[in-house]
C-alpha positions in Angstrom: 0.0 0.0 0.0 1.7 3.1 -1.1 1.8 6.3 1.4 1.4 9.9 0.7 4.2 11.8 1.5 3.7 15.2 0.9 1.1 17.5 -0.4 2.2 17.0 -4.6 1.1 13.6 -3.5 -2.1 14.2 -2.1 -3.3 16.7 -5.0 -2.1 13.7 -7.7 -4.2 11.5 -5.7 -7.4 13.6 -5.6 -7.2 14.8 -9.3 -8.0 11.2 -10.6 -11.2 9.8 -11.2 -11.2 6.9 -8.8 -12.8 7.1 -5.0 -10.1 7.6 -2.2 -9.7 6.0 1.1 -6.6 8.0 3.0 -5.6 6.7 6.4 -4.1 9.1 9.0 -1.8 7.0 11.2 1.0 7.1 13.3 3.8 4.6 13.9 3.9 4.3 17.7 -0.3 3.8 17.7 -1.6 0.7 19.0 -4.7 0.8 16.9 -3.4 2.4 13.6 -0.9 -0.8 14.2 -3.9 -3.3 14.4 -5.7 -1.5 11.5 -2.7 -1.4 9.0 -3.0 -5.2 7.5 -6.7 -4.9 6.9 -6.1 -1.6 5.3 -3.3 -3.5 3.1 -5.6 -6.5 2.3 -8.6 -3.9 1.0 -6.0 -1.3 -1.1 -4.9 -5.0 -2.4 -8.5 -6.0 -3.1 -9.7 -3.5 -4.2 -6.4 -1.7 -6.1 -8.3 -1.1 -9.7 -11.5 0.6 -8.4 -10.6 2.6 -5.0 -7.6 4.3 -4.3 -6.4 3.4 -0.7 -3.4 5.2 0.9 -2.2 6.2 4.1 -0.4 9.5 5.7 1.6 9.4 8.5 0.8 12.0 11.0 3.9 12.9 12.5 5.4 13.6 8.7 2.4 15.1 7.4 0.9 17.6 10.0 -0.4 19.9 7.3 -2.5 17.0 5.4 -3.8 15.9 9.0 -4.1 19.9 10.0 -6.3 20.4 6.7 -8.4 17.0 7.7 -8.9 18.2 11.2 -7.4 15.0 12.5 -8.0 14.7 16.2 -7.7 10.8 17.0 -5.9 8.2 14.8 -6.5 5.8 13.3 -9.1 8.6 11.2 -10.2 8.0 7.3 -11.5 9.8 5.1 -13.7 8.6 1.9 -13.0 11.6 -0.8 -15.1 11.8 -4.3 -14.5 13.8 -6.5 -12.3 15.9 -4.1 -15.0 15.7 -1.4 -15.0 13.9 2.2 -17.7 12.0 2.0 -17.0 9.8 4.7 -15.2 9.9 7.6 -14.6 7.2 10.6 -12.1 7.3 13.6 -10.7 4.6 15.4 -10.2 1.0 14.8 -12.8 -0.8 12.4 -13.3 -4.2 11.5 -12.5 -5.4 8.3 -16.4 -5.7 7.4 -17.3 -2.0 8.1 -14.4 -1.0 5.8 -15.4 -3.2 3.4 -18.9 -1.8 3.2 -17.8 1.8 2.9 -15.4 0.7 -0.2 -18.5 -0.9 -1.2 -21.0 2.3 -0.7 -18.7 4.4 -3.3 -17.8 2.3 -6.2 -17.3 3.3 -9.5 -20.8 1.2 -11.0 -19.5 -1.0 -13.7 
């Protein structure tokens, strides 16, 4: 799963047509830890129609700043440049799975 790592990034991320799942984290938290496999097993799933990425908060304070990140783990569903979603904390693998679900692309 590939991170963002600055704000070029972000806006190359957000300018394509596909929906967008970012994931603020952080290295030393617990539940971003526990989170981070199901997160890799979904951006592997679901890697042609979603776009799934996560952003460190400790190297990106302006992208978690601009989200209003308060508690990690926090994601964010964007379309179309929009949050359309947002959750915080740790989710199961299920709840994820039915956001993903909620915004794709019809075939």
């Amino acid at each position: 799963m590939k991170e963002i790592k600055d704000l070029k990034d972000f806006e190359a991320l957000v300018n394509q047509d596909k929906p967008v799942l970012l994931d603020f984290y952080a290295d030393w938290c617990g539940p971003c830890q526990t989170l981070l496999p199901t997160v890799e097993k979904l951006a592997e799933k679901y890697e042609n129609d979603f776009e799934i990425r996560k952003i460190n908060v400790d190297k990106n304070p302006q992208l978690a700043q601009q989200f209003k990140v308060r508690s990690i783990p926090a994601l964010f569903v964007l379309k179309d440049k929009k949050v359309e979603k947002s959750l915080v904390g740790l989710q199961s693998e299920h709840a994820l799975e039915q956001v993903i679900q909620e915004f794709l692309i019809p075939a």
